[in-house]
ROBABA-765842 format. One record per residue (C-alpha): residue number from 1; residue in one letter; y, z, x. Coordinates in nm, 2 decimals, decimal comma. Each point is the difference from the previous one (the first is absolute). Example, Ala and Ser with C-alpha at 12.3 -4.5 7.8 and 13.67 -1.06 7.14 Angstrom:
# residues 2
- 1|A|-0,45|0,78|1,23
- 2|S|0,34|-0,07|0,14
This chain:
# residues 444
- 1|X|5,44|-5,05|2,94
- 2|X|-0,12|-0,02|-0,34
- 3|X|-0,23|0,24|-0,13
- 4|X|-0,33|-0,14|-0,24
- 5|X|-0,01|0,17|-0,31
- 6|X|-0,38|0,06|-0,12
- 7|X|-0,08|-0,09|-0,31
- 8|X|-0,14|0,30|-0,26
- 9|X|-0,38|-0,11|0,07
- 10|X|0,06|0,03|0,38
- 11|X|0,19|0,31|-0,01
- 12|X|-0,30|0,15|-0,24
- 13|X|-0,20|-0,11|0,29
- 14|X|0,20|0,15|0,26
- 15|X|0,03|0,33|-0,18
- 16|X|-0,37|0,02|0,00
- 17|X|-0,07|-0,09|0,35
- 18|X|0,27|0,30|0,08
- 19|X|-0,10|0,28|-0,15
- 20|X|-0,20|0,25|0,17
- 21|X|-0,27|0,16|-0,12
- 22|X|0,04|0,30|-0,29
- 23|X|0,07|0,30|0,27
- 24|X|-0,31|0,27|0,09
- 25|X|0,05|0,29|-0,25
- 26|X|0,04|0,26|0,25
- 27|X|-0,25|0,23|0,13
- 28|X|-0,06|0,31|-0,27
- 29|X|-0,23|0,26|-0,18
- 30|X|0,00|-0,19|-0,27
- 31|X|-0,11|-0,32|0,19
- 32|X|-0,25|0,14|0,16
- 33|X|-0,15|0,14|-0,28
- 34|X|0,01|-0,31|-0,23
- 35|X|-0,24|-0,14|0,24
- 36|X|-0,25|0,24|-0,01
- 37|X|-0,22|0,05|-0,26
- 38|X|-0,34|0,15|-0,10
- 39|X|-0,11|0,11|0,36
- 40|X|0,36|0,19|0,05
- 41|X|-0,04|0,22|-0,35
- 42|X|-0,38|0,02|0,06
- 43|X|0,08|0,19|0,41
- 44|X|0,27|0,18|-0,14
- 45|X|-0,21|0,15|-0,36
- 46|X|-0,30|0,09|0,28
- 47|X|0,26|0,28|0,10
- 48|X|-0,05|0,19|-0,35
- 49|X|0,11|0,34|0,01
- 50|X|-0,41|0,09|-0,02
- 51|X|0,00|-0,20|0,35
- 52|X|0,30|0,15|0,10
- 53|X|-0,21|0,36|-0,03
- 54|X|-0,31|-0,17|0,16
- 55|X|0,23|-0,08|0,32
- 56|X|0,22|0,31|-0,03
- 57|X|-0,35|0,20|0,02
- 58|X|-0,15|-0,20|0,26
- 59|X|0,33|0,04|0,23
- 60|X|0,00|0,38|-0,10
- 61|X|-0,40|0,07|0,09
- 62|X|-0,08|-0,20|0,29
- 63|X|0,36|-0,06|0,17
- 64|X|0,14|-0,36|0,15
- 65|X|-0,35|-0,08|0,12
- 66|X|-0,08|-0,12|-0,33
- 67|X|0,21|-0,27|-0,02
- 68|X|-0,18|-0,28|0,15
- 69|X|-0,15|-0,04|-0,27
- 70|X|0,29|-0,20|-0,13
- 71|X|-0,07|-0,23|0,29
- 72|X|-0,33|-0,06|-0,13
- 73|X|0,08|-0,07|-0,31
- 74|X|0,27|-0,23|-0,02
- 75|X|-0,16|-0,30|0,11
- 76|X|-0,31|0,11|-0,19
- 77|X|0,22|0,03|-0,34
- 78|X|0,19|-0,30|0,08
- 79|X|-0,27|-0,20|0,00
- 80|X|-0,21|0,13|-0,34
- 81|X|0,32|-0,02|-0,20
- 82|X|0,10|-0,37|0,14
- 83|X|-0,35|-0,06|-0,17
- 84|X|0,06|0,15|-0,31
- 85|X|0,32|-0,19|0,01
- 86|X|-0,16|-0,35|0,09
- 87|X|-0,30|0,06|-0,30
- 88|X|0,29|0,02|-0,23
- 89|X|0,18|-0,26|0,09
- 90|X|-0,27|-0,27|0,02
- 91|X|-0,17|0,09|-0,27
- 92|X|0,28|0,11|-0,23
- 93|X|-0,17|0,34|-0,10
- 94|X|-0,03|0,31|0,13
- 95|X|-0,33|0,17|0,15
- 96|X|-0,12|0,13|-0,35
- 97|X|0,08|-0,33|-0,20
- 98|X|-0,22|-0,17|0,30
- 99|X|-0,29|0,26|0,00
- 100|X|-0,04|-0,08|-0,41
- 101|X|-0,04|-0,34|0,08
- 102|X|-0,23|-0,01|0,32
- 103|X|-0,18|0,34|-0,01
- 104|X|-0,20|0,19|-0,22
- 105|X|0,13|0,22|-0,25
- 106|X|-0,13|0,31|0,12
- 107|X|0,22|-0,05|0,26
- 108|X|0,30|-0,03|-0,12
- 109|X|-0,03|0,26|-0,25
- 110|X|-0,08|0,26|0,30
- 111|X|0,29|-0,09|0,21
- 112|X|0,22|-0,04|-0,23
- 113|X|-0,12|0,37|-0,17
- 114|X|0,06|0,17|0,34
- 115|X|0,32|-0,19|0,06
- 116|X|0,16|0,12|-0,33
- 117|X|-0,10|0,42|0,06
- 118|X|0,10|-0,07|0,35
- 119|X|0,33|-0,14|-0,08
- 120|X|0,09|0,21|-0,30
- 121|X|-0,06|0,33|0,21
- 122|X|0,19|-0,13|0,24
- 123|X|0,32|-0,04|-0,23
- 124|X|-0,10|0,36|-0,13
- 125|X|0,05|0,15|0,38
- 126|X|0,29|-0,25|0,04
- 127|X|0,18|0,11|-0,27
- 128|X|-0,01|0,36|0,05
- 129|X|0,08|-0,03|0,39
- 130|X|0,32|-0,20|-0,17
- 131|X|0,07|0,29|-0,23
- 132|X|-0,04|0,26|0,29
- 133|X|0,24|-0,19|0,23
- 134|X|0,28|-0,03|-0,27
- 135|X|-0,08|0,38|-0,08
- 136|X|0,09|0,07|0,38
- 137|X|0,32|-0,22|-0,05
- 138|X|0,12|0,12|-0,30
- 139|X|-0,19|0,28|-0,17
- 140|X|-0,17|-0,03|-0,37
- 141|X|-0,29|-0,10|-0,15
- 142|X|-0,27|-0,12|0,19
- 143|X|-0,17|-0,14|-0,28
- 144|X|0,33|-0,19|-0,22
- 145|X|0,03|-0,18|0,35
- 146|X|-0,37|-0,12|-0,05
- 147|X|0,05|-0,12|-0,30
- 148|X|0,35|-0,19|0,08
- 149|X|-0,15|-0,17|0,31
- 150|X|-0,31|-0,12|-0,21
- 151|X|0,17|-0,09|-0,28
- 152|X|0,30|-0,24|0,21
- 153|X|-0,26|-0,12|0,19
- 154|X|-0,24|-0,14|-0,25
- 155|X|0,32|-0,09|-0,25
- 156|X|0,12|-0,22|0,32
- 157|X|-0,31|-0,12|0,01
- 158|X|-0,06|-0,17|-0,36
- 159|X|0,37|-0,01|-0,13
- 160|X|0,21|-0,16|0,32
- 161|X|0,04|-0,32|0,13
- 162|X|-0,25|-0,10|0,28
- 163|X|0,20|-0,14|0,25
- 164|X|0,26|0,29|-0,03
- 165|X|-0,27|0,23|0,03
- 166|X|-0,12|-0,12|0,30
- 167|X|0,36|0,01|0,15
- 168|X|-0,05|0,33|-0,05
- 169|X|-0,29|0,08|0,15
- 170|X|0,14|-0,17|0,27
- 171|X|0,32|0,19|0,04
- 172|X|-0,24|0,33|-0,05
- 173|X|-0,17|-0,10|0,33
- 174|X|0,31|0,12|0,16
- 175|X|-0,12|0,36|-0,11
- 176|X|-0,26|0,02|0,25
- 177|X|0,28|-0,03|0,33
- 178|X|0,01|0,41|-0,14
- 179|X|-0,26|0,02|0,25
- 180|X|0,14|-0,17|0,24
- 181|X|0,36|0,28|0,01
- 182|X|-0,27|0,27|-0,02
- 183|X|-0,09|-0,08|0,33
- 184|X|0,36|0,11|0,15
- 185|X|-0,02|0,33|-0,14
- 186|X|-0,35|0,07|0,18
- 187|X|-0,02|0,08|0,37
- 188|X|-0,23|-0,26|0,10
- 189|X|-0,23|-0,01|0,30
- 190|X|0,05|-0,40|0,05
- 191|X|-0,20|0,01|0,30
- 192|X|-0,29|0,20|-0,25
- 193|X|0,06|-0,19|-0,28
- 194|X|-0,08|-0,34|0,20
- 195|X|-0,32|0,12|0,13
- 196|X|-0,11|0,11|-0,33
- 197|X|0,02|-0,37|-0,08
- 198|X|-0,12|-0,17|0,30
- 199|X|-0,29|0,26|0,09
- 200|X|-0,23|0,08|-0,31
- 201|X|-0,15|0,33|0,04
- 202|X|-0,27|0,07|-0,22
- 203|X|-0,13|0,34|-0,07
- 204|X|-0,38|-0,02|-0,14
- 205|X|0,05|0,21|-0,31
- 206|X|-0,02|-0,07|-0,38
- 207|X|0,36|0,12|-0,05
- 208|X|0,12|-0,26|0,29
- 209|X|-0,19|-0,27|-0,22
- 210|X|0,06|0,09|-0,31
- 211|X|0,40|0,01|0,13
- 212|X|-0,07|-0,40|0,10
- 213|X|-0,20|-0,12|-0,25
- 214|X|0,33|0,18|-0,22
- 215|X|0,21|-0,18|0,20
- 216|X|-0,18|-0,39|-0,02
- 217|X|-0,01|0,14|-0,35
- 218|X|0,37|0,00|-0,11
- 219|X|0,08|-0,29|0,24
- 220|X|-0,29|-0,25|-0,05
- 221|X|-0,02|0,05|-0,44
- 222|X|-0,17|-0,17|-0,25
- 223|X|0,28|-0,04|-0,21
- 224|X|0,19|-0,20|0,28
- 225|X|-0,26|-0,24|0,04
- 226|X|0,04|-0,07|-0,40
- 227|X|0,40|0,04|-0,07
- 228|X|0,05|-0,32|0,27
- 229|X|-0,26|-0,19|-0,12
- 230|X|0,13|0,06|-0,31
- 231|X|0,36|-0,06|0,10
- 232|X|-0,06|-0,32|0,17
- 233|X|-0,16|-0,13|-0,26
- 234|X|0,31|0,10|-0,25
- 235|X|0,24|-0,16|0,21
- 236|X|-0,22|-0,33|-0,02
- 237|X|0,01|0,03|-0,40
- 238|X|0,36|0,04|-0,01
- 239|X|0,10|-0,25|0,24
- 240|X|-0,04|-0,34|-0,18
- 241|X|0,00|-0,14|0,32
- 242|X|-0,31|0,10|0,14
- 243|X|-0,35|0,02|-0,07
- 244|X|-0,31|0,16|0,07
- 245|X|-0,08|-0,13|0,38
- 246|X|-0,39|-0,08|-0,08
- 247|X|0,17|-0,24|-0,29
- 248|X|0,28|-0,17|0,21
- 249|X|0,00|0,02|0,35
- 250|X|0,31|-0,08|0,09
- 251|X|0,22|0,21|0,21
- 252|X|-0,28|0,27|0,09
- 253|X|0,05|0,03|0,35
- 254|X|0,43|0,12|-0,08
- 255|X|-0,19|0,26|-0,28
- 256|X|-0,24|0,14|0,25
- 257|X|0,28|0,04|0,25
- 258|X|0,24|0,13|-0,28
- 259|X|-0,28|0,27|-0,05
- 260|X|-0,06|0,08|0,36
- 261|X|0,35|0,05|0,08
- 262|X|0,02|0,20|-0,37
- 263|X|-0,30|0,24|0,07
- 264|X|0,08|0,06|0,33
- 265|X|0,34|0,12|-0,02
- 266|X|-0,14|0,24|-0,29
- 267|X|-0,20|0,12|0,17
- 268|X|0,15|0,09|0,32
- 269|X|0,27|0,17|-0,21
- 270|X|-0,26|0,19|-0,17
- 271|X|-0,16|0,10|0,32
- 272|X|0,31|0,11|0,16
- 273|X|0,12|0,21|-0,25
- 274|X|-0,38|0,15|0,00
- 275|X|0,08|0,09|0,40
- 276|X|0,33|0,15|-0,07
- 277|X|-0,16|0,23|-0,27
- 278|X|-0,26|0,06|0,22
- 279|X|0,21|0,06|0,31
- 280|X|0,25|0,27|-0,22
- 281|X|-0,25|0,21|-0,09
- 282|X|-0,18|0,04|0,34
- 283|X|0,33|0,05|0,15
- 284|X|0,11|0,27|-0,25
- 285|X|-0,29|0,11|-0,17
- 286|X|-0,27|0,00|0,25
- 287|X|0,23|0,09|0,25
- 288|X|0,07|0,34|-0,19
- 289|X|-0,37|0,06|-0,12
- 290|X|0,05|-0,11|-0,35
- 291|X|-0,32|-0,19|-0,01
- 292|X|-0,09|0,08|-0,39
- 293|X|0,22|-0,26|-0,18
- 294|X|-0,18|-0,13|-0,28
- 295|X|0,29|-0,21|-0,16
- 296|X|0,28|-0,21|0,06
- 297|X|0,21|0,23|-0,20
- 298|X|-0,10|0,30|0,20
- 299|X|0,05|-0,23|0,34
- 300|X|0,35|-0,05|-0,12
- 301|X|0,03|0,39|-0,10
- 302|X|-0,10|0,10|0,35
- 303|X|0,23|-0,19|0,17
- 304|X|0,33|0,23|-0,06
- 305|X|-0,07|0,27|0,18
- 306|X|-0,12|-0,23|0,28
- 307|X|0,21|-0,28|0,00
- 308|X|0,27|0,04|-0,19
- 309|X|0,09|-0,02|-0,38
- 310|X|0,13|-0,38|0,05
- 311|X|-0,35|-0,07|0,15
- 312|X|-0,17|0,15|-0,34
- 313|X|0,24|-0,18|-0,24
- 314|X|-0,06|-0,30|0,23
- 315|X|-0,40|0,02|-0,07
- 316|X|0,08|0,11|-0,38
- 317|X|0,19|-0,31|-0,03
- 318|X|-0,27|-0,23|0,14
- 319|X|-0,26|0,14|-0,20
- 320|X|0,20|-0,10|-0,37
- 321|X|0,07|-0,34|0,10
- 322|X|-0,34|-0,04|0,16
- 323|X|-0,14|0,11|-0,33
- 324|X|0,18|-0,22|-0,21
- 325|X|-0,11|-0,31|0,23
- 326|X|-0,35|0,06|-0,01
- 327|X|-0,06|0,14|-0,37
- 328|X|0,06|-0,32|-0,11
- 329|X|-0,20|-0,19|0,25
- 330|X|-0,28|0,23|-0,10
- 331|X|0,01|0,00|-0,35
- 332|X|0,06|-0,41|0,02
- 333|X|-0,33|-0,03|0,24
- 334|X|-0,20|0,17|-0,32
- 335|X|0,12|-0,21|-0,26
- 336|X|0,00|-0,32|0,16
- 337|X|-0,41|0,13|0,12
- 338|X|-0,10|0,03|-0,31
- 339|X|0,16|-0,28|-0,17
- 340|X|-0,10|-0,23|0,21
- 341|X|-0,37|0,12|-0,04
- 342|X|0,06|-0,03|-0,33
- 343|X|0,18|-0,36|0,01
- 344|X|0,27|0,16|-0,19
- 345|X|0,33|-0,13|0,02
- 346|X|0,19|0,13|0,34
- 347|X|0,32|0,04|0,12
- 348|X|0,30|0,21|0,05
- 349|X|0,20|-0,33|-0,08
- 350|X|-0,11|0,01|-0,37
- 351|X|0,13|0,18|-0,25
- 352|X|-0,23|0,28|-0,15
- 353|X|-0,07|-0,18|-0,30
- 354|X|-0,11|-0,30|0,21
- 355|X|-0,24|0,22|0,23
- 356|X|-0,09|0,29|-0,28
- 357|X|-0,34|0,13|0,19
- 358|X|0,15|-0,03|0,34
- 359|X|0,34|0,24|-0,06
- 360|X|-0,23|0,27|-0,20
- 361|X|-0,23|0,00|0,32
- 362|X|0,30|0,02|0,21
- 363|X|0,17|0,34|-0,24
- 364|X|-0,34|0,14|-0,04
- 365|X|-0,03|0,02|0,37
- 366|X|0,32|0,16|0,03
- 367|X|-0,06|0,21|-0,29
- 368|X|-0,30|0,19|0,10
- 369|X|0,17|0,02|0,34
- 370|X|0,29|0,19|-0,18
- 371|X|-0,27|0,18|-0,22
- 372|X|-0,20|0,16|0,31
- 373|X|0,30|0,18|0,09
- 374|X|0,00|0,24|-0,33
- 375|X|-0,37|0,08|0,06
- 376|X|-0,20|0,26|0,22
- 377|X|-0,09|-0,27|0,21
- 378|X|0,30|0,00|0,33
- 379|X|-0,01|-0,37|0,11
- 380|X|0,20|0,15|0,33
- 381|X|-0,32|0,18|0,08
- 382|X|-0,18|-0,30|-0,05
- 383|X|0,23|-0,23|0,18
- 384|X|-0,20|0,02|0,34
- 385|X|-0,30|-0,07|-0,14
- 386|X|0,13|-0,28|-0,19
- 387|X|0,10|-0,16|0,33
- 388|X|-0,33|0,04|0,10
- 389|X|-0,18|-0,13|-0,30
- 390|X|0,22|-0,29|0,05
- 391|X|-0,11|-0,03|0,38
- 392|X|-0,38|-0,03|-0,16
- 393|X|0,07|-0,17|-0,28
- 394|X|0,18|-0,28|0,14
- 395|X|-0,35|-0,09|0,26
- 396|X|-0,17|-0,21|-0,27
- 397|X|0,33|-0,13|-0,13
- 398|X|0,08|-0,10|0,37
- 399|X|-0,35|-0,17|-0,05
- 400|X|0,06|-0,20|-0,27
- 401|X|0,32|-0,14|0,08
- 402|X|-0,12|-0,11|0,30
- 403|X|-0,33|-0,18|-0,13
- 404|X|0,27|-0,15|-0,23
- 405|X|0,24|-0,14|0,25
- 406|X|-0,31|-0,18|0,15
- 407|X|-0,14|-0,15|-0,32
- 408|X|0,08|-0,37|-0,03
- 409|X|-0,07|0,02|-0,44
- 410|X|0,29|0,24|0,05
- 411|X|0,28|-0,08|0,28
- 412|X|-0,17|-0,38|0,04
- 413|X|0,16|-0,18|0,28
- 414|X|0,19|0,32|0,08
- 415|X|-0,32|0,22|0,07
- 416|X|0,10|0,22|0,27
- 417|X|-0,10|-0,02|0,38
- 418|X|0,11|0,06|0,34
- 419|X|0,21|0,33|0,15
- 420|X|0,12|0,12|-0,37
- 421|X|-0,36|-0,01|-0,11
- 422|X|-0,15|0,20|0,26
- 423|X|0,33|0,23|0,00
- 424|X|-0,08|0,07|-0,35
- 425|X|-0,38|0,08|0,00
- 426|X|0,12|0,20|0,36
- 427|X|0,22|0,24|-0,26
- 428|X|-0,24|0,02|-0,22
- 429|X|-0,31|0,13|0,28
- 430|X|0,28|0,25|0,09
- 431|X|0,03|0,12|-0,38
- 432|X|-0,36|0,05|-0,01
- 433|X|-0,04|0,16|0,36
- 434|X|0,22|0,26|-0,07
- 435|X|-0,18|0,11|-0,33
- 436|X|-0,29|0,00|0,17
- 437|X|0,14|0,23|0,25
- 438|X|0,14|0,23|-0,25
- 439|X|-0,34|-0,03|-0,19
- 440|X|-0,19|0,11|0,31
- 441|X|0,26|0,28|0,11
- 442|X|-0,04|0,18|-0,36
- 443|X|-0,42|-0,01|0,09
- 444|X|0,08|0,11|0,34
């Protein structure tokens, strides 16, 4: 039986009718976290070593039954920074670029005011709980660690390429499963620690409130809401491929679920790494009466002689790479604020002499951060209260953002409506609930 040769056209044919599809890259870190973006570096920079301290404190004073407040506010965060998130992506700008164009001046110039002290002292307190960790791990000078940390961050910042940089925040994420080990070296009360999250018990005290409006204050911050507005609307610049949603519609509904997915993986990380912290210290610190932890430093410190010295270099650890996550994210949330109010040139993707105004904001930020630490002034001292000026501060901006999402001259046909809507003003009632609890406790 003969056999019919093909002839090259045929074969070409053949060939392509053959071949498989390109095989899955496998499963991987790296995977995983190419297809994350803003939302996962925004949840992981919310666990700054100043929150780190907030949790650490909480879990030392009041034990496991604090913890459901990380119940409460994951669903609560989720949905303010999805928001923020959708605001930058349909509009291509960030919340302060949007204010200057829709809102009165006033305005912006007050938020934006508080939003740079706010920021600035807390990359003061973050850098010196850095320098007190790495002091633990290997002895020296608190203050040349300062300096190092504030200087590499902000030099990362203007001088390397964006897309690496965000690898690297990325891959610094990782920092934060620190907290997750420090759980095996603490004797937890499982049974405890679940109804601590499950059953709120609330004790009708100023302390107790100021402790939760702390608490909503490090994990629901105006600096969030900005940085991933911000972001997404970087990512739109830089992508030739896509626009501004309220300019081209197309493909709106795969962006929206893009951001969904985005923000809520954040922010369950962020949330879980909150209830670990929280968990440790109750189960070491509370457990053994050490209930006046005022930093995450001295958290970390305290943990030796209770758990272990692998638990304390453990916490150390965490607390460095935390700090180099979220210095960045904070000192990037200023600059891009005030630029944008400004209508200055923006973006960590152009060079500094491209975005002059924008990378001075950004090294002034950091370097009054680094400058607080050589004063009288301890930002550690302050770090608590900063927490809780954040928890007060970030009511009104909570306001805004929402009267934005639901202005059509701003998000058009993208206004937004339904559950996320009401989820969103739903976090921002409980902001202002629990300032007004703290408000009345302190007159009590």
């Amino acid at each position: 039986m003969t056999q019919q040769r093909m002839t090259p056209r045929e074969h070409g044919k053949s060939r392509s009718l053959s071949t498989d599809k390109p095989p899955r890259e496998p499963l991987s870190v790296s995977r995983i976290l190419k297809t994350l973006g803003p939302g996962l570096i925004t949840g992981a920079s919310d666990d700054d070593p100043s929150g780190i301290g907030t949790y650490s404190q909480a879990g030392a004073q009041l034990g496991y039954g604090i913890g459901w407040t990380m119940l409460l506010t994951f669903p609560l965060m989720t949905a303010i920074q999805e928001i923020s998130a959708r605001v930058g992506r349909v509009t291509g700008h960030g919340i302060a670029g949007n204010v200057c164009r829709h809102y009165p001046g006033w305005l912006l110039a007050a938020v934006v005011t508080l939003l740079f002290v706010a920021n600035t002292v807390n990359i003061a307190a973050d850098l010196s709980a850095m320098a007190d960790a790495t002091r633990l791990l290997i002895g020296g000078p608190a203050i040349l660690y300062v300096v190092l940390f504030g200087v590499t961050s902000v030099a990362a910042q203007v001088f390397m390429n964006y897309r690496c940089y965000v690898a690297v925040l990325k891959w610094l994420t990782l920092s934060l499963f620190a907290y997750v080990a420090a759980l095996a070296f603490a004797k937890v009360s499982w049974t405890q620690a679940l109804a601590g999250v499950l059953l709120p018990r609330v004790s009708w005290s100023a302390d107790y409130f100021t402790t939760i409006v702390a608490i909503l204050g490090t994990t629901i911050s105006p600096y969030l809401f900005f940085w991933q507005a911000s972001q997404e609307a970087e990512e739109q610049r830089i992508d030739v491929s896509k626009h501004p949603l309220i300019e081209k519609h197309h493909g709106a509904r795969k962006e929206f679920s893009r951001i969904r997915a985005d923000t809520i993986t954040g922010m369950a990380f962020s949330n879980v790494i909150a209830l670990s912290i929280i968990v440790t210290a109750a189960a070491s610190l509370h457990a053994a009466g050490k209930t006046d932890i005022q930093t995450s430093a001295q958290a970390a410190e305290a943990l030796r002689p209770i758990a272990g010295p692998f638990a304390e270099v453990i916490f150390a650890l965490g607390i460095v790479g935390t700090g180099l996550l979220a210095i960045p994210v904070l000192a990037g949330a200023t600059a891009y604020a005030v630029s944008e109010g400004r209508r200055w040139p923006v973006g960590l993707t152009r060079k500094p002499k491209e975005a002059v105004a924008f990378y001075s904001v950004l090294a002034l930020s950091g370097g009054v951060g680094i400058a607080l630490n050589f004063t009288p002034i301890d930002p550690i001292a302050a770090l608590y209260w900063s927490a809780v000026v954040n928890g007060v501060l970030a009511v009104p901006v909570m306001v805004l953002l929402m009267l934005m999402a639901r202005h059509r001259e701003v998000m058009g046909r993208f206004a937004i409506g339904g559950t996320l809507y009401w989820l969103g003003w739903l976090s921002t009632a409980a902001m202002a609930l629990s300032v007004i609890a703290m408000g009345i406790g302190f007159l009590l």
